[in-house]
TIVOBA-93106 format. One record per residue (C-alpha): residue number from 1; residue in three letters; x, y, z. Coordinates in steps of 0.25 Angstrom, whole numbers, plus 5000, padded with zeros to 4 digits. Last residue first. Layout:
// residues N
<NUM; "ala"; <X; Y; Z>> ...
END
This chain:
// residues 111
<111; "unk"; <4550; 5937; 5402>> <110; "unk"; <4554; 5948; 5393>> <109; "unk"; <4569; 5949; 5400>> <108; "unk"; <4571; 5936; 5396>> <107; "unk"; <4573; 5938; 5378>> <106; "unk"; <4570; 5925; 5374>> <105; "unk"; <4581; 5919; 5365>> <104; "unk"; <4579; 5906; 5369>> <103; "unk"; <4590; 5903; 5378>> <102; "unk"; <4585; 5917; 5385>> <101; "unk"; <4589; 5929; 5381>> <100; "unk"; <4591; 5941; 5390>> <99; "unk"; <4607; 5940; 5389>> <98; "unk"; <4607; 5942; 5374>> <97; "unk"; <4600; 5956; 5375>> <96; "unk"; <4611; 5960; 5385>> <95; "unk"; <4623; 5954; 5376>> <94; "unk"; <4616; 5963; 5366>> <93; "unk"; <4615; 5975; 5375>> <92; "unk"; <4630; 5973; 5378>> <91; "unk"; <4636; 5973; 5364>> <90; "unk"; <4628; 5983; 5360>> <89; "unk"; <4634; 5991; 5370>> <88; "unk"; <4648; 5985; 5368>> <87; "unk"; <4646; 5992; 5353>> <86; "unk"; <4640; 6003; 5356>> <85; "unk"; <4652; 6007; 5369>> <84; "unk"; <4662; 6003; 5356>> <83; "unk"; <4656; 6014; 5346>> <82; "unk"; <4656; 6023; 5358>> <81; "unk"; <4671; 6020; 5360>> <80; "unk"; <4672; 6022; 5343>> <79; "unk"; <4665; 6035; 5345>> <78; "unk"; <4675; 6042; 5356>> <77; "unk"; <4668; 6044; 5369>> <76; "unk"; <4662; 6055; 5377>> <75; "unk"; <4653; 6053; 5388>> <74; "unk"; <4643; 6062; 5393>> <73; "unk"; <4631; 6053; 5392>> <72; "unk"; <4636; 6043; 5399>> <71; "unk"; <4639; 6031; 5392>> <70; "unk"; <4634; 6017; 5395>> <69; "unk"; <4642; 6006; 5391>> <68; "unk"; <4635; 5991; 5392>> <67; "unk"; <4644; 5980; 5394>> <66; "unk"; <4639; 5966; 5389>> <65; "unk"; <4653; 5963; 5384>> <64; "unk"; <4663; 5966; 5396>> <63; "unk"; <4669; 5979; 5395>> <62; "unk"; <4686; 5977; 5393>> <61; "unk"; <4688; 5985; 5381>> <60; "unk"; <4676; 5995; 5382>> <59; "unk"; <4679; 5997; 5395>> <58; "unk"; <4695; 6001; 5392>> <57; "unk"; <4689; 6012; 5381>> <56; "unk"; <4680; 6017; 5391>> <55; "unk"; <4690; 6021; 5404>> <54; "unk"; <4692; 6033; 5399>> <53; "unk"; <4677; 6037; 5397>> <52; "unk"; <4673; 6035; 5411>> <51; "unk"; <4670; 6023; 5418>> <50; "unk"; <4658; 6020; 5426>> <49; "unk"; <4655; 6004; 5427>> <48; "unk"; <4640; 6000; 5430>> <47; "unk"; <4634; 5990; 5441>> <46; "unk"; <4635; 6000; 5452>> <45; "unk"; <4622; 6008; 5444>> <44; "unk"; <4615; 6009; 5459>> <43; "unk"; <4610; 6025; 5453>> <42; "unk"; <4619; 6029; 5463>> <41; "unk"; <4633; 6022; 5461>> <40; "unk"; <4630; 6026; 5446>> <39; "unk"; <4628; 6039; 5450>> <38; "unk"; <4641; 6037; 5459>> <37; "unk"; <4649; 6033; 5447>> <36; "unk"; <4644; 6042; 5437>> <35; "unk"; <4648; 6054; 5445>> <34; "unk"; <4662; 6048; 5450>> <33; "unk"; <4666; 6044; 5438>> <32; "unk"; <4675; 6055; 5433>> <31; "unk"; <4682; 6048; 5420>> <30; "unk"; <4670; 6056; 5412>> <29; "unk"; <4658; 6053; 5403>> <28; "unk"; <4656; 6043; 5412>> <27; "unk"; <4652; 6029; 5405>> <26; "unk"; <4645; 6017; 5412>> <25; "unk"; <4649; 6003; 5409>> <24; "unk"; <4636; 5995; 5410>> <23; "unk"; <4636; 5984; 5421>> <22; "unk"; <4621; 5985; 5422>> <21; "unk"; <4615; 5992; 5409>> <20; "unk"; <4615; 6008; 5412>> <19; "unk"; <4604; 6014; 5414>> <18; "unk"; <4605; 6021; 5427>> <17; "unk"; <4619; 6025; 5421>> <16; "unk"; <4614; 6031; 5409>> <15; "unk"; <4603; 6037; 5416>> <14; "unk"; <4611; 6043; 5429>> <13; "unk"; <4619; 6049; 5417>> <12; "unk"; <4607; 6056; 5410>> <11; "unk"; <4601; 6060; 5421>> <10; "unk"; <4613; 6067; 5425>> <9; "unk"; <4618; 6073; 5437>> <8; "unk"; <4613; 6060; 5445>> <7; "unk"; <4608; 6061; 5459>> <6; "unk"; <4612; 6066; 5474>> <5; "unk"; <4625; 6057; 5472>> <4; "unk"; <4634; 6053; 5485>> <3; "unk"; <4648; 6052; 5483>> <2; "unk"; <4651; 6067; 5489>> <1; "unk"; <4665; 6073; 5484>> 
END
């Protein structure tokens, strides 16, 4: 099996993973990782995790806070794991939002 990639299958995945928040945890819709592996390996994404949906439940226990999750479009899991995927996400963008203030509660990316 050749390791080099031609291009992404997907628009939609090479997006998710293009757009990812550095250090995000990216989502396969499968345990097969070798696709989303080398897109990600192709599109210079090495910062991100890949892990597929079995491996979900022992993420969200040991993620550190601040960890965005990104899902492909094809993956399939149970309401109360999305429900927790929300939560670590809001979680995340917050912390993010934080980050950008100054001491004075400026936000730096405007200046």
């Amino acid at each position: 099996m050749s390791t080099s990639l031609k291009g992404p299958k997907d628009s939609r995945t090479k997006d998710a993973i293009q757009h990812a928040p550095a250090g995000a945890i990216f989502v396969w819709s499968s345990d097969r990782l070798s696709y989303p592996r080398r897109l990600a390996r192709w599109l210079r994404r090495d910062d991100l995790q890949i892990i597929g949906p079995s491996a979900m439940a022992n993420e969200l226990q040991h993620a550190e806070a601040g960890t965005c999750i990104v899902l492909d479009h094809g993956t399939i899991l149970a309401p109360e794991t999305l429900d927790k995927i929300d939560v670590m996400n809001s979680r995340a963008v917050a912390m993010s939002d934080f980050s950008l203030e100054d001491d004075n509660g400026k936000n730096r990316s405007k200046r």
